[in-house]
C-alpha positions as CSV (number, residue, x, y, z in Angstrom):
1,X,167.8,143.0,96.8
2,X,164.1,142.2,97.4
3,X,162.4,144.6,100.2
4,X,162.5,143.2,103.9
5,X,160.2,144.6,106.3
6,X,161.4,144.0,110.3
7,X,158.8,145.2,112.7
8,X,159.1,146.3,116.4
9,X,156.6,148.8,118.7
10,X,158.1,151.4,121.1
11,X,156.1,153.2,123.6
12,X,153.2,152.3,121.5
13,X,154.8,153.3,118.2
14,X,154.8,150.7,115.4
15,X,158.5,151.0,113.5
16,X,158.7,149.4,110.5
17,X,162.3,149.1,109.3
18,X,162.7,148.8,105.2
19,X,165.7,147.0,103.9
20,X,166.4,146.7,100.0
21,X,164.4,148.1,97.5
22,X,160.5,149.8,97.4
23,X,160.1,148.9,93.5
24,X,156.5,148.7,91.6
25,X,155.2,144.8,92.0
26,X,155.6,142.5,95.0
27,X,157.8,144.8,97.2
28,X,155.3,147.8,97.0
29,X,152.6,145.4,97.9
30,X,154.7,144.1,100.5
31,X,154.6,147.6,102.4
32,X,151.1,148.3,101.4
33,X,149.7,145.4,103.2
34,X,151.7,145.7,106.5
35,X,151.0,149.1,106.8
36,X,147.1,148.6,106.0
37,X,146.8,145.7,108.3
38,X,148.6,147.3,110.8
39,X,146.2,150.9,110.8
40,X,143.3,148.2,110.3
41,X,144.3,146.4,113.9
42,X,144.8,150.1,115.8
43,X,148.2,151.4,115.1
44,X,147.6,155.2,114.8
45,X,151.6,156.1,114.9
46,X,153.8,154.7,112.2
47,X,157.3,155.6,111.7
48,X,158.8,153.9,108.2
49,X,162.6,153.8,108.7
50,X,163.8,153.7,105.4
51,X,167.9,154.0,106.1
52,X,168.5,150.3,104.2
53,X,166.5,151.1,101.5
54,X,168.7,151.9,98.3
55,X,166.5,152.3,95.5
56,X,162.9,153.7,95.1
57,X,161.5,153.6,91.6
58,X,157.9,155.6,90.8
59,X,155.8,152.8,92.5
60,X,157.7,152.4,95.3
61,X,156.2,156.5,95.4
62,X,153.3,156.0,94.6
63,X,153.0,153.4,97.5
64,X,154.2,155.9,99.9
65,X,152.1,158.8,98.9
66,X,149.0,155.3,99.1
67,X,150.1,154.6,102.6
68,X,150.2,158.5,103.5
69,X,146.6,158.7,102.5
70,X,145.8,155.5,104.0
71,X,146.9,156.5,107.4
72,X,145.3,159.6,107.3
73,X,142.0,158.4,106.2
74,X,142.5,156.1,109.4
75,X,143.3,158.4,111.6
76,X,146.6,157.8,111.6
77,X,150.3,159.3,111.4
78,X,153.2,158.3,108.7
79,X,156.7,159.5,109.6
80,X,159.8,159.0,107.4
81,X,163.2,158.7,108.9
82,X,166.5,157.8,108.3
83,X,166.4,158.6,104.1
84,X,169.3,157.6,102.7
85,X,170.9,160.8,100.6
86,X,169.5,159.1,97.2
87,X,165.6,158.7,98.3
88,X,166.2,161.7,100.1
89,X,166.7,163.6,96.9
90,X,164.5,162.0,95.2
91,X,161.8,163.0,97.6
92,X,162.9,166.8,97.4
93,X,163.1,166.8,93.1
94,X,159.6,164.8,93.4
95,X,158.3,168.0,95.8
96,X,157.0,164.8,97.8
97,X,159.0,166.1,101.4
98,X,156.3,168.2,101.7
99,X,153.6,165.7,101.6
100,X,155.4,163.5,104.4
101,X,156.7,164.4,108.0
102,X,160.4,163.5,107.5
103,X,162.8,163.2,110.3
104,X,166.7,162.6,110.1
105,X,166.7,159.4,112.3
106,X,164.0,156.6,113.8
107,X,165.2,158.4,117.3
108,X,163.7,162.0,116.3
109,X,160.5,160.2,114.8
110,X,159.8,158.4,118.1
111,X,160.9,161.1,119.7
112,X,158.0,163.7,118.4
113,X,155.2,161.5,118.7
114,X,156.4,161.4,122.2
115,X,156.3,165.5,122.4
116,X,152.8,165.2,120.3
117,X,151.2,163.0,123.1
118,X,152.5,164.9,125.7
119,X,150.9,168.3,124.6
């Protein structure tokens, strides 16, 4: 299944909901562009809900670990929620969960860059 991206903004928070798979070629470019256009027009906090996605292969990585240095360099904040058991473990034999700031569902991601702009 090709990668479908389904954007919404809460309280100021752009969510970007991933369906399918985040594979090397048009579905990695795909994500990289929304997310760079989107830090490029003044989003500063992303969450990436990746509960639909089913498959990540070592592009669909390497696009993540892009976009994490992307939104930094922009001043920006990258969240992961909702990983599905298999990209979950993936990230944790990768040692890549300690590069991102994962969360178990989009609710706890919103939900700390609310606490974040309230402190």
């Amino acid at each position: 299944m090709q990668l479908k991206l389904t954007k919404r903004t809460v309280d100021g928070i752009l969510v970007i909901t991933c369906s399918g798979r985040i594979v090397f070629g048009d579905e990695s470019s795909l994500l990289r562009e929304d997310v760079r256009t989107a830090i490029q027009d003044g989003a500063k906090r992303i969450v990436l809900n990746l509960g639909d996605v089913n498959y990540i292969d070592s592009g669909g990585l390497g696009t993540l670990v892009a976009l994490q240095t992307t939104a930094h360099n922009g001043a920006a904040t990258i969240k992961l929620a909702n990983l599905t058991k298999r990209v979950g473990d993936l990230l944790q034999v990768t040692k890549l969960l300690t590069v991102f700031d994962v969360r178990d569902s989009e609710h706890e991601a919103l939900e700390s860059f609310r606490k974040e702009a309230a402190a």
